[in-house]
KOLDRENMAR-943404 format. One record per residue (C-alpha): residue number from 1; residue in three letters; x, y, z. Coordinates in steps of 0.25 Angstrom, whole numbers, plus 5000, padded with zeros to 4 digits. Layout:
# residues N
nunu: NUM | miza: ALA | u: X | v: Y | w: Z
...
# end
This chain:
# residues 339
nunu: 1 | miza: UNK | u: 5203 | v: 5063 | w: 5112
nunu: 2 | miza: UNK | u: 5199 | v: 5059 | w: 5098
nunu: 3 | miza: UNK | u: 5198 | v: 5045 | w: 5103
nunu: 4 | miza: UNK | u: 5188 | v: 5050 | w: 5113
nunu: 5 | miza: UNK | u: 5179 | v: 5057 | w: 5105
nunu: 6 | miza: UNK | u: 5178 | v: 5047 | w: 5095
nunu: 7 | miza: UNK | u: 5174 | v: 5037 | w: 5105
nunu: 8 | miza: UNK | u: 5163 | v: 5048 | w: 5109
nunu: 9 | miza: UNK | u: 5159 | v: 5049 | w: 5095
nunu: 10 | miza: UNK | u: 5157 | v: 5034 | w: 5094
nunu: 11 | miza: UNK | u: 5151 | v: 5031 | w: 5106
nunu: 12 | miza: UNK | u: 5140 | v: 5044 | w: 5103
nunu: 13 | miza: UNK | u: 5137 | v: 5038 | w: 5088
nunu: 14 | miza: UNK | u: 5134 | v: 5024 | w: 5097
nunu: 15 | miza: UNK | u: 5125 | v: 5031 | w: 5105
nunu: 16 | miza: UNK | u: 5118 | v: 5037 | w: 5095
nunu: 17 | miza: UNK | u: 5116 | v: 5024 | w: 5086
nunu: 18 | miza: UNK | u: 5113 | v: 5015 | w: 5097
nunu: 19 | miza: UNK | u: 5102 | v: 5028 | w: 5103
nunu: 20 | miza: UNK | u: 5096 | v: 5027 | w: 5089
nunu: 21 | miza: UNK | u: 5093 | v: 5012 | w: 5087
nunu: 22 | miza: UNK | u: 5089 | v: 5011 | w: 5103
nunu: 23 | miza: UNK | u: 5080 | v: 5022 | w: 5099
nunu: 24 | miza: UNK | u: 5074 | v: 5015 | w: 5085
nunu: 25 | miza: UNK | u: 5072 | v: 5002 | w: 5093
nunu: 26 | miza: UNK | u: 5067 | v: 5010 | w: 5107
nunu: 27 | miza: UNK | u: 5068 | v: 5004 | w: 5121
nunu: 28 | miza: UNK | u: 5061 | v: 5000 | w: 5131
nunu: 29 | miza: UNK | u: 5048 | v: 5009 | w: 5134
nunu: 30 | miza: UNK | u: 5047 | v: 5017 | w: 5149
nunu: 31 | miza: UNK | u: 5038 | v: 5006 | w: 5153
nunu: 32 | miza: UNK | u: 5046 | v: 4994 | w: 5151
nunu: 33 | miza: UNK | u: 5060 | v: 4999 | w: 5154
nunu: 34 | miza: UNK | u: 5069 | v: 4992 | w: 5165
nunu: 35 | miza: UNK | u: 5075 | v: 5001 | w: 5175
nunu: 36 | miza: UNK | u: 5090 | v: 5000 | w: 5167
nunu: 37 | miza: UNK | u: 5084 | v: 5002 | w: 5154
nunu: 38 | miza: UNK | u: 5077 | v: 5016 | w: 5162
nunu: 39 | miza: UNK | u: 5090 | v: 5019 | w: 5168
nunu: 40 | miza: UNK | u: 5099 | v: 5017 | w: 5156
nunu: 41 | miza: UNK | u: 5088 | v: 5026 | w: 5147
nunu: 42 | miza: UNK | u: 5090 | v: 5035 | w: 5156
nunu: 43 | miza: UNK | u: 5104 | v: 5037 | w: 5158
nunu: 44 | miza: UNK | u: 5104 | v: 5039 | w: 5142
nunu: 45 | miza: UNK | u: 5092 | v: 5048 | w: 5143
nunu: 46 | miza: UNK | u: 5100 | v: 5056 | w: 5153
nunu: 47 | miza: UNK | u: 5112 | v: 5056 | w: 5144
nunu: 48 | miza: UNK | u: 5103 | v: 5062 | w: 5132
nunu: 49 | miza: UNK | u: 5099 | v: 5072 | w: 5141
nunu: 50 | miza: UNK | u: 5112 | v: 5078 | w: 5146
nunu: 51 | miza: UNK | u: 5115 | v: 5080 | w: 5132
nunu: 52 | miza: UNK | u: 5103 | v: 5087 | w: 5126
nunu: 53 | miza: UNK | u: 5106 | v: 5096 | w: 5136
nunu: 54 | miza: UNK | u: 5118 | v: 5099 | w: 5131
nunu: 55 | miza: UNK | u: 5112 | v: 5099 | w: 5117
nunu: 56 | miza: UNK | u: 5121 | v: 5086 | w: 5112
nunu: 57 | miza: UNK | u: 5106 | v: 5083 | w: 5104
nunu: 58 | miza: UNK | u: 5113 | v: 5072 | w: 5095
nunu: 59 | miza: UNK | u: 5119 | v: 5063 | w: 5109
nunu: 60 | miza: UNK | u: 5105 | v: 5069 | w: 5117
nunu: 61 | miza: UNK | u: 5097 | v: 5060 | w: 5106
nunu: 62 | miza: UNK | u: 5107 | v: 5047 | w: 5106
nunu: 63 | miza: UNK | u: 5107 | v: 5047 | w: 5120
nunu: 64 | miza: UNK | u: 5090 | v: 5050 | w: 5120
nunu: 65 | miza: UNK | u: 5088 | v: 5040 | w: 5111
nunu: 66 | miza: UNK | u: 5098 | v: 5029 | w: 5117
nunu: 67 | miza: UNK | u: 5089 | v: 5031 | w: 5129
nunu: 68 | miza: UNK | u: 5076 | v: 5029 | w: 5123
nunu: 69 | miza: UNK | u: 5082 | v: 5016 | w: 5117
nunu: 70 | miza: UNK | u: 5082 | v: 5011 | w: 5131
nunu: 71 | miza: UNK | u: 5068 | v: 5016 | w: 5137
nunu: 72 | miza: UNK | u: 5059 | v: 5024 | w: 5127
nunu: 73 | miza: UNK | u: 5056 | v: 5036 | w: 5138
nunu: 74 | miza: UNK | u: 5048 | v: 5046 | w: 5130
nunu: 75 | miza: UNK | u: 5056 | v: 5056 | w: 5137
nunu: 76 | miza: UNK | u: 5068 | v: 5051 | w: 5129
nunu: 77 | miza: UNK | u: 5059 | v: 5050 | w: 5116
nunu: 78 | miza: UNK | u: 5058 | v: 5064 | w: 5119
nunu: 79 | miza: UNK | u: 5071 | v: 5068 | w: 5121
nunu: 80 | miza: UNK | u: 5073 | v: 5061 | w: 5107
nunu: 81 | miza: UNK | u: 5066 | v: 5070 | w: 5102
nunu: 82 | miza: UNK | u: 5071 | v: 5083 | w: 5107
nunu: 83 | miza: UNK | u: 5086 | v: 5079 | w: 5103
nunu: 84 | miza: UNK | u: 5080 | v: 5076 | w: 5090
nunu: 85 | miza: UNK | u: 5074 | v: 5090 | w: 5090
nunu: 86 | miza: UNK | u: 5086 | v: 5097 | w: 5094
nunu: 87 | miza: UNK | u: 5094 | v: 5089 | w: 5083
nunu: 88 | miza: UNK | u: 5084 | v: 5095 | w: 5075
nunu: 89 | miza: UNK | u: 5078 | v: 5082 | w: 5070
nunu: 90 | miza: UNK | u: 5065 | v: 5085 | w: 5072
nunu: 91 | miza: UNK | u: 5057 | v: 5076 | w: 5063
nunu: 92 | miza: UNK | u: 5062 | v: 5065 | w: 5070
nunu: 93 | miza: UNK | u: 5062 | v: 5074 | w: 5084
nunu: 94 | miza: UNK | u: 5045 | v: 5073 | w: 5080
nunu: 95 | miza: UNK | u: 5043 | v: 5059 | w: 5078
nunu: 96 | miza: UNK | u: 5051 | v: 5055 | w: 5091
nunu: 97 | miza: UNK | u: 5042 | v: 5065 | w: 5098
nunu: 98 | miza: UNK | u: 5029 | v: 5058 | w: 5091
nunu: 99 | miza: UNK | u: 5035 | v: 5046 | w: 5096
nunu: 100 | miza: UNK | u: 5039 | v: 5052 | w: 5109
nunu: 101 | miza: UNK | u: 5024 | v: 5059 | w: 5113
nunu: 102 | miza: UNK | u: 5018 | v: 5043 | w: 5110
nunu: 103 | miza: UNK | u: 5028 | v: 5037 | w: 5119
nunu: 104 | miza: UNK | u: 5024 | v: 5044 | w: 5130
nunu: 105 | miza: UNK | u: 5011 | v: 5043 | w: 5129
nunu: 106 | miza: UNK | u: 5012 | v: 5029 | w: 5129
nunu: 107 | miza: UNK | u: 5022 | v: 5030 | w: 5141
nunu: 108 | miza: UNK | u: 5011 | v: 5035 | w: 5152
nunu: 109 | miza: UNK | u: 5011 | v: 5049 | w: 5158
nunu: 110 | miza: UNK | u: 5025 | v: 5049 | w: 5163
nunu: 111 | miza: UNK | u: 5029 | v: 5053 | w: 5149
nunu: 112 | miza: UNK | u: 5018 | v: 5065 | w: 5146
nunu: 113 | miza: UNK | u: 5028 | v: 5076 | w: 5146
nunu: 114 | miza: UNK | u: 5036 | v: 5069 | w: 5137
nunu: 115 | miza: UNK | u: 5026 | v: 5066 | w: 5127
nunu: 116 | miza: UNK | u: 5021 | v: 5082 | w: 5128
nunu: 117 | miza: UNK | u: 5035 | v: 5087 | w: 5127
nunu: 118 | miza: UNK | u: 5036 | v: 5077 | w: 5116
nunu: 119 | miza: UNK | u: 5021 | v: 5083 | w: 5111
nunu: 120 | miza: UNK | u: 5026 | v: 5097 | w: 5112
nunu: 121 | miza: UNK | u: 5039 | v: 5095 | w: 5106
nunu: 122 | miza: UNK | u: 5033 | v: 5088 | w: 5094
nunu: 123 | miza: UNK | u: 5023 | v: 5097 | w: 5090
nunu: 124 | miza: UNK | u: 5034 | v: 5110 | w: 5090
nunu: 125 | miza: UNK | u: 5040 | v: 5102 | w: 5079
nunu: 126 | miza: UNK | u: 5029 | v: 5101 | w: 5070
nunu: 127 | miza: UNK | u: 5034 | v: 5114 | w: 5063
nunu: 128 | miza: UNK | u: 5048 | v: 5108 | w: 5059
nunu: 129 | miza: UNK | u: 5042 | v: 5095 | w: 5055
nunu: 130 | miza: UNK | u: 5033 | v: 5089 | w: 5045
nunu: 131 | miza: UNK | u: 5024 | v: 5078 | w: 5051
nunu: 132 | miza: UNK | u: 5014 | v: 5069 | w: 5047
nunu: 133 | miza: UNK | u: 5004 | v: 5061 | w: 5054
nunu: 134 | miza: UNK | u: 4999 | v: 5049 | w: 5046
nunu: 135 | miza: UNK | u: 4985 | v: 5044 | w: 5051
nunu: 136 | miza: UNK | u: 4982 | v: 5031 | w: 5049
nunu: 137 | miza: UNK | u: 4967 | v: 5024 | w: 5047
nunu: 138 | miza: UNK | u: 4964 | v: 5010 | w: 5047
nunu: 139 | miza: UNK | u: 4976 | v: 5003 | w: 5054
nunu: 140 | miza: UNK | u: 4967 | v: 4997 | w: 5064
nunu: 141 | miza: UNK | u: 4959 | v: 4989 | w: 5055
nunu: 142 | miza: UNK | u: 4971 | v: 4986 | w: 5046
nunu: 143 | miza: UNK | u: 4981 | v: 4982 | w: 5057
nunu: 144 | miza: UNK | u: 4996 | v: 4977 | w: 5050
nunu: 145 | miza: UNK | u: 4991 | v: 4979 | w: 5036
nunu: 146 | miza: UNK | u: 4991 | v: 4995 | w: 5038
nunu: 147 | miza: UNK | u: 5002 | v: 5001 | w: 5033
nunu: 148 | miza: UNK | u: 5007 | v: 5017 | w: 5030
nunu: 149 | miza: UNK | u: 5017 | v: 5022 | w: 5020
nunu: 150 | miza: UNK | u: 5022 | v: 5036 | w: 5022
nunu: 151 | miza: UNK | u: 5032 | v: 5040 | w: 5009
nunu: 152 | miza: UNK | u: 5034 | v: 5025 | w: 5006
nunu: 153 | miza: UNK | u: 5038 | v: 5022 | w: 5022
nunu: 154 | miza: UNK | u: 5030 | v: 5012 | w: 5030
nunu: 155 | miza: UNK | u: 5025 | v: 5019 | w: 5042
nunu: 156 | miza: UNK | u: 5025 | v: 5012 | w: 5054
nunu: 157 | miza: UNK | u: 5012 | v: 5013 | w: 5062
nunu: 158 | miza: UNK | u: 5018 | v: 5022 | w: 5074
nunu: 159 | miza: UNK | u: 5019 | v: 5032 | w: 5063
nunu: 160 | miza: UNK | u: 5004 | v: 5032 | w: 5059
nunu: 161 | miza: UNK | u: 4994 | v: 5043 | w: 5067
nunu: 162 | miza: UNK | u: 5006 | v: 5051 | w: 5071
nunu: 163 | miza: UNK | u: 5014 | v: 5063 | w: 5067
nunu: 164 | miza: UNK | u: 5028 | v: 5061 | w: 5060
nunu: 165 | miza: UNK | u: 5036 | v: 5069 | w: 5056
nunu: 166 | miza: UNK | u: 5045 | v: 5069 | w: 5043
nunu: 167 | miza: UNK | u: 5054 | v: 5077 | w: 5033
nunu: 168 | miza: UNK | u: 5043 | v: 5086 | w: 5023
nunu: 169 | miza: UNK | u: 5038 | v: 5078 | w: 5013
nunu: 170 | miza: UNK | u: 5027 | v: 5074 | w: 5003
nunu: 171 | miza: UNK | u: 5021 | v: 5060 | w: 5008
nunu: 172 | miza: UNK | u: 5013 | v: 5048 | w: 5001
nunu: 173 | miza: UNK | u: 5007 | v: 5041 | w: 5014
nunu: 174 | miza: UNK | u: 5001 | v: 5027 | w: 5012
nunu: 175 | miza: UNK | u: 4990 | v: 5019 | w: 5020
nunu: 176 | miza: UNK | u: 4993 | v: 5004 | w: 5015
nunu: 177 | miza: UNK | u: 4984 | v: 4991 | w: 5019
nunu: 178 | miza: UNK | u: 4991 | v: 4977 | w: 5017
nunu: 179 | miza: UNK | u: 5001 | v: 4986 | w: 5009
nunu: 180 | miza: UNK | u: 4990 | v: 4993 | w: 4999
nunu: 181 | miza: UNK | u: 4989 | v: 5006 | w: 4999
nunu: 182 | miza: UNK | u: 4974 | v: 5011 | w: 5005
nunu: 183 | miza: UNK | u: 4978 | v: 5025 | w: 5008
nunu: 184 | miza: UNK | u: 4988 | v: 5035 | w: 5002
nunu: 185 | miza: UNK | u: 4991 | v: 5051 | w: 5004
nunu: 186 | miza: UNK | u: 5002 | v: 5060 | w: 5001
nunu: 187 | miza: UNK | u: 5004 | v: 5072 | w: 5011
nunu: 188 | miza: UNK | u: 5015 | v: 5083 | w: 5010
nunu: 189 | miza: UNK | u: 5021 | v: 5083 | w: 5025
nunu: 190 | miza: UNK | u: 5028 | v: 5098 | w: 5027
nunu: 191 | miza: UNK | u: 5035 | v: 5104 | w: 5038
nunu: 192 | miza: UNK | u: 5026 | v: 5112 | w: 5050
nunu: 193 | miza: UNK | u: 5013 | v: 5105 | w: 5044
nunu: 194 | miza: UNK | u: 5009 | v: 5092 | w: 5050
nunu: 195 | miza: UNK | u: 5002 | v: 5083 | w: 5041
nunu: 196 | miza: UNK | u: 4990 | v: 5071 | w: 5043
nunu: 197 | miza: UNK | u: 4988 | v: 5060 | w: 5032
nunu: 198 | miza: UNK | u: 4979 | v: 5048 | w: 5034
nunu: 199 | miza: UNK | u: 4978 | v: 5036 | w: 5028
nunu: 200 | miza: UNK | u: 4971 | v: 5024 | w: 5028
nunu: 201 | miza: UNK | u: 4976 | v: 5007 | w: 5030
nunu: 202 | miza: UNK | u: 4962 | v: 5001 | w: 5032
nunu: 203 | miza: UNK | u: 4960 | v: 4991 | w: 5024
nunu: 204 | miza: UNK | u: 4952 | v: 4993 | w: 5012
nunu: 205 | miza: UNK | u: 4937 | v: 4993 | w: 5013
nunu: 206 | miza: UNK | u: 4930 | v: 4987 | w: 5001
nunu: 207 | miza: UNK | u: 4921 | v: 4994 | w: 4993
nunu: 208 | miza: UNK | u: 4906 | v: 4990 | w: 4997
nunu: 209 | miza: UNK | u: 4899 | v: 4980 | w: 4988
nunu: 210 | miza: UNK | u: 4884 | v: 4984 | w: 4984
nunu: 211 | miza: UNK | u: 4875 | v: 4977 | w: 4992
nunu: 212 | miza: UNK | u: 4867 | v: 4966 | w: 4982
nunu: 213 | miza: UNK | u: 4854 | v: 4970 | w: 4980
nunu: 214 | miza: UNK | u: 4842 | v: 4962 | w: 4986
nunu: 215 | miza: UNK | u: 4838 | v: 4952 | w: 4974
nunu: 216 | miza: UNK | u: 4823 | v: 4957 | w: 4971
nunu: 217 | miza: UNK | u: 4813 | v: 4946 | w: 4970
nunu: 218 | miza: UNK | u: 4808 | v: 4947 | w: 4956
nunu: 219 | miza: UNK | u: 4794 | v: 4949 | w: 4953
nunu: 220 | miza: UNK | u: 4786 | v: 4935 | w: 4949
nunu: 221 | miza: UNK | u: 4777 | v: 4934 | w: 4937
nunu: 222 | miza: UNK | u: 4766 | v: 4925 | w: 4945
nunu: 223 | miza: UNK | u: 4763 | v: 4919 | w: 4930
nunu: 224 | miza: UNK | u: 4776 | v: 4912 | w: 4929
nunu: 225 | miza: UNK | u: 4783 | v: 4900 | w: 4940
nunu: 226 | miza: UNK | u: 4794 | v: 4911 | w: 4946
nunu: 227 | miza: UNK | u: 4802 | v: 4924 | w: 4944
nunu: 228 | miza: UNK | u: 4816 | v: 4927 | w: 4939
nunu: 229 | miza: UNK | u: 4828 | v: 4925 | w: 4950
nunu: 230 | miza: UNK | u: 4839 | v: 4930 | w: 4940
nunu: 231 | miza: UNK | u: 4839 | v: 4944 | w: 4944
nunu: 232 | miza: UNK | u: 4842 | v: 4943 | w: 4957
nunu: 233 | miza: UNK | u: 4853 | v: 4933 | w: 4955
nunu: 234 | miza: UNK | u: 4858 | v: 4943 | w: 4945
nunu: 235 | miza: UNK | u: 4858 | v: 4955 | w: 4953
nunu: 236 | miza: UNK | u: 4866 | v: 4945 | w: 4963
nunu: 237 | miza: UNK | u: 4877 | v: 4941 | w: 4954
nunu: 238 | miza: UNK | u: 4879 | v: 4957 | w: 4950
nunu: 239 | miza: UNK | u: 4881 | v: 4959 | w: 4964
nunu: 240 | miza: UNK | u: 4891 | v: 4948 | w: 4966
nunu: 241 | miza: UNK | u: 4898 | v: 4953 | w: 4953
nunu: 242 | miza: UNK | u: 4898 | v: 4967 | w: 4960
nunu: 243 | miza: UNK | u: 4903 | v: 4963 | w: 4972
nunu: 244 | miza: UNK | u: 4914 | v: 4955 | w: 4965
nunu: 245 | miza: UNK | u: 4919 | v: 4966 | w: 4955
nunu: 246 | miza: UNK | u: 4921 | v: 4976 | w: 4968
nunu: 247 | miza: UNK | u: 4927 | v: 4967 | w: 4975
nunu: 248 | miza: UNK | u: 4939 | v: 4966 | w: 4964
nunu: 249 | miza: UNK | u: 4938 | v: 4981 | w: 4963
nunu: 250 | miza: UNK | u: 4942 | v: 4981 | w: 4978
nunu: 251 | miza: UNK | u: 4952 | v: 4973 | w: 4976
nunu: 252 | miza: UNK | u: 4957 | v: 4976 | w: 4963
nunu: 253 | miza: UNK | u: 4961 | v: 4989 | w: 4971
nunu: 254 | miza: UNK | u: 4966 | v: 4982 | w: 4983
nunu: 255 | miza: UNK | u: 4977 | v: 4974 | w: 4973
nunu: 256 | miza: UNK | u: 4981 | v: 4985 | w: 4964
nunu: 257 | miza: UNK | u: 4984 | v: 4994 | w: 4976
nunu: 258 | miza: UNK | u: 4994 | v: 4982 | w: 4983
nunu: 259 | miza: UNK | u: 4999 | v: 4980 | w: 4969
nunu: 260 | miza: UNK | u: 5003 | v: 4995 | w: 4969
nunu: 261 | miza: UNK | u: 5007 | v: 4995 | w: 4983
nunu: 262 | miza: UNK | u: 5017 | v: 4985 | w: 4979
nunu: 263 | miza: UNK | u: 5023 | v: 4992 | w: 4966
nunu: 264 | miza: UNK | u: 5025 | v: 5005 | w: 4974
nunu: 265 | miza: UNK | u: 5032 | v: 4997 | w: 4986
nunu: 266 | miza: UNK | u: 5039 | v: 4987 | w: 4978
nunu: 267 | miza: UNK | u: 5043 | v: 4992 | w: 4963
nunu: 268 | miza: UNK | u: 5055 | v: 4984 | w: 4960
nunu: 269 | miza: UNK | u: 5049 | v: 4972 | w: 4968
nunu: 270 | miza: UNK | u: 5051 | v: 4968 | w: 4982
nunu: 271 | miza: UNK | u: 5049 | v: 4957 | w: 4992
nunu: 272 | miza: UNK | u: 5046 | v: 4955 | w: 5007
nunu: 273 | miza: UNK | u: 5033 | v: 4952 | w: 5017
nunu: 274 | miza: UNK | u: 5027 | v: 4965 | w: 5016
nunu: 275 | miza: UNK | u: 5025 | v: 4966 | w: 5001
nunu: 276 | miza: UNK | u: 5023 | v: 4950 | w: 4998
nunu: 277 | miza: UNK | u: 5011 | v: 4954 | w: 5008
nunu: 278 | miza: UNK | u: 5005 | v: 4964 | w: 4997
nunu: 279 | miza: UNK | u: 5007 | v: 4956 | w: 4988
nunu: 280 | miza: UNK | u: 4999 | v: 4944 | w: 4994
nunu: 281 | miza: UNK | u: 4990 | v: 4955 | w: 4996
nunu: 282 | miza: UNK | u: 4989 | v: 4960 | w: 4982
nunu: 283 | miza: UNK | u: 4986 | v: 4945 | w: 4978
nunu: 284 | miza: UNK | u: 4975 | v: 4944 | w: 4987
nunu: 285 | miza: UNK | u: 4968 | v: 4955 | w: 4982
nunu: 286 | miza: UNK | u: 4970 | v: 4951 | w: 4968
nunu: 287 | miza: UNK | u: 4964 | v: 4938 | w: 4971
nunu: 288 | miza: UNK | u: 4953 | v: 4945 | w: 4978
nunu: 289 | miza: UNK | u: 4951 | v: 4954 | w: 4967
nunu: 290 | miza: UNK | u: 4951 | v: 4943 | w: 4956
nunu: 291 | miza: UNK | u: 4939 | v: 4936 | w: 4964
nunu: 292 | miza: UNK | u: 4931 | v: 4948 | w: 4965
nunu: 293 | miza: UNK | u: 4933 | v: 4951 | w: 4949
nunu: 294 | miza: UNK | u: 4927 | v: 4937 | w: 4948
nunu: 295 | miza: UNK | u: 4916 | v: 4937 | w: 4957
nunu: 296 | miza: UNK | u: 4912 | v: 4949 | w: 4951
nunu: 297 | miza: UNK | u: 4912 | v: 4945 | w: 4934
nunu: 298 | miza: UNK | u: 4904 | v: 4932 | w: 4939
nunu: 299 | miza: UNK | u: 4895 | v: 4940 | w: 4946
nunu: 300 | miza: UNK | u: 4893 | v: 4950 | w: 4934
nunu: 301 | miza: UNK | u: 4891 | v: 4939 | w: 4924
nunu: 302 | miza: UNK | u: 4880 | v: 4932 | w: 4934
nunu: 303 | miza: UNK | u: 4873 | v: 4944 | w: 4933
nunu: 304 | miza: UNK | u: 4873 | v: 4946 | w: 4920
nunu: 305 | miza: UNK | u: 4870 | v: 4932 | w: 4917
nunu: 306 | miza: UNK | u: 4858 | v: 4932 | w: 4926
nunu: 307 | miza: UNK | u: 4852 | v: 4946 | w: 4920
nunu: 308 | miza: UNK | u: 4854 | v: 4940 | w: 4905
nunu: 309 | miza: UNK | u: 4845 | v: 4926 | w: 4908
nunu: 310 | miza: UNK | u: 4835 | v: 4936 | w: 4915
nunu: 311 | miza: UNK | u: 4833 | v: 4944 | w: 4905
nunu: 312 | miza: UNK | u: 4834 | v: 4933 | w: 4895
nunu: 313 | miza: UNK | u: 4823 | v: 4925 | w: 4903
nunu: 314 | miza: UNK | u: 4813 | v: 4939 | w: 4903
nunu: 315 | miza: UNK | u: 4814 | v: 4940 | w: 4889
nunu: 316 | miza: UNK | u: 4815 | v: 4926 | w: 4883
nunu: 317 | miza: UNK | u: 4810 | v: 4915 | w: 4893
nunu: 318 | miza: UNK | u: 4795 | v: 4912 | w: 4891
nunu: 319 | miza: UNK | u: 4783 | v: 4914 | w: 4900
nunu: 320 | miza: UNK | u: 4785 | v: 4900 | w: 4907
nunu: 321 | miza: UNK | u: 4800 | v: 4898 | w: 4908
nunu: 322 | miza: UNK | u: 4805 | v: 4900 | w: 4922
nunu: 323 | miza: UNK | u: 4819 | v: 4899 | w: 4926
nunu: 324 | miza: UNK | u: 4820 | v: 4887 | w: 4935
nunu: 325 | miza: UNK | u: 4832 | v: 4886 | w: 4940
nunu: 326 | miza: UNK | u: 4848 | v: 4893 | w: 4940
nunu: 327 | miza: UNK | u: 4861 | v: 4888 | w: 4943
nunu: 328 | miza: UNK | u: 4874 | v: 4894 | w: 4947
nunu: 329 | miza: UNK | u: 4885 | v: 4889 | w: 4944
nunu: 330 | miza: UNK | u: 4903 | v: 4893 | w: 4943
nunu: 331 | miza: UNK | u: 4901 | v: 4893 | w: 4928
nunu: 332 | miza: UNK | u: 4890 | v: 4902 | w: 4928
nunu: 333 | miza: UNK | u: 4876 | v: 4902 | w: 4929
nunu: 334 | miza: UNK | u: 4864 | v: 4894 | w: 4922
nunu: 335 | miza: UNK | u: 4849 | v: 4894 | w: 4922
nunu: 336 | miza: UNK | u: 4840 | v: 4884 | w: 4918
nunu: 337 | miza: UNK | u: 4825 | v: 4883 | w: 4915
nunu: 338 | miza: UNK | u: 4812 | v: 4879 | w: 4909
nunu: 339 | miza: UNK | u: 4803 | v: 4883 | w: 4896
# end
């Protein structure tokens, strides 16, 4: 007797472990299934059945989900989540139902009543619950760079756009793009009162750059061979210079946010594909940064250069001087003339 007994006891805790990882990996879809795979899913489904009935939830579920491991049937995913409910695991018993209600969707309308019954079910358990739904803005354009933390856990994308529920809890959620942080919000998720956060993983747009303005032709003294053209290549340069300096703004932002990515993930050092890729970012936009500082003091000091021989050549040249030619050049800028 005792021999017996343990043997059911062992062959049950098999059961249950193998029904759990056929379940995490999932088998074959409706669609695809061969006709053993259909008949053995079937025969477990059957199994499950018999002992929900007899309210042996805890076998029911081994048995459900040893079935869905062979053929994911949204009618087993269901059942899944009914034993679950019953066993009065009913943040899980939600998520399976999520999952469920998108199966059979996708599964035609042979499987609309089970994704109602899986609707119906779902939304009588909002009250026991707390459940989020975490919208998600700019995945498109962003593609594999896009990433969402919720309390520190990388989310995967079947997560984002739809309900979840979870243990009551205060939430830091976080839209990253190529690991740096674009978005972030903190929600209190509580029990009976469904919340909606979103957050954005677009890549950053960059501030826009003031137009240069249209050099104005400067008035010619018909007394003298020609009019000034330092003016228009200072207000030139001053734009250059401005377009420089924001561009290292931008980025200047850009590096520090990966820098402090990188503390919080990381702060007693880590290695691996992932974070070597933000780092090779973070350099990028160091270098980036760097170019735009030094576009922007050359272009600055152009101006200023450009604005002083101006005014110096108003106030000291005489009547018939006349600037007759400028150069440019990497070390600076030079003018030469006649008196």
């Amino acid at each position: 007797m005792r021999r017996g007994w343990l043997a059911a006891g062992l062959f049950t805790m098999t059961l249950t472990t193998a029904a759990r990882d056929a379940h995490a990996q999932g088998g074959t879809t409706v669609t695809a299934a061969s006709d053993g795979e259909k008949a053995r899913a079937q025969d477990l489904y059957k199994s499950g059945a018999l002992s929900f009935e007899f309210r042996r939830y805890d076998d029911a579920l081994a048995k459900f989900k040893a079935s869905y491991g062979v053929v994911r049937s949204p009618n087993t995913h269901l059942m899944v989540a009914r034993s679950l409910v019953e066993l009065g695991q009913k943040v899980e018993a939600f998520n399976e139902l999520v999952e469920t209600e998108s199966e059979a969707r996708a599964a035609g309308d042979r499987y609309a009543d089970a994704g109602n019954k899986a609707a119906e079910l779902r939304a009588s358990l909002v009250k026991d619950v707390a459940v989020i739904t975490v919208q998600v803005t700019g995945a498109e354009s962003a593609g594999a760079a896009a990433t969402v933390l919720v309390a520190g856990e990388d989310w995967p994308r079947q997560r984002w756009n739809v309900p979840r529920a979870m243990q009551p809890a205060s939430l830091e959620i976080i839209g990253r793009y190529h690991g740096a942080e674009r978005d972030k919000k903190s929600v209190q998720v509580e029990v009976g009162t469904p919340k909606t956060v979103t957050v954005d993983v677009g890549a950053p747009v960059a501030p826009p750059v003031d137009p240069l303005p249209s050099p104005k032709k400067a008035p010619v003294d018909e007394s003298e061979p020609g009019g000034s053209a330092l003016l228009p290549l200072a207000a030139i340069s001053a734009g250059i210079g401005a377009g420089g300096i924001t561009v290292f703004a931008a980025f200047g932002l850009m590096n520090q946010s990966t820098y402090d990515s990188l503390v919080a993930q990381c702060p007693n050092g880590c290695q691996g594909a992932s974070i070597q890729e933000k780092v090779d970012d973070g350099k990028t936009q160091q270098t980036i940064a760097n170019v735009g500082l030094v576009v922007g003091a050359v272009g600055v000091a152009a101006a200023a250069t450009f604005l002083i021989l101006e005014l110096t050549s108003e106030d000291e040249a005489p009547a018939s001087a006349g600037v007759t030619r400028l150069g440019v050049g990497p070390g600076g800028a030079r003018v030469e003339g006649r008196f």
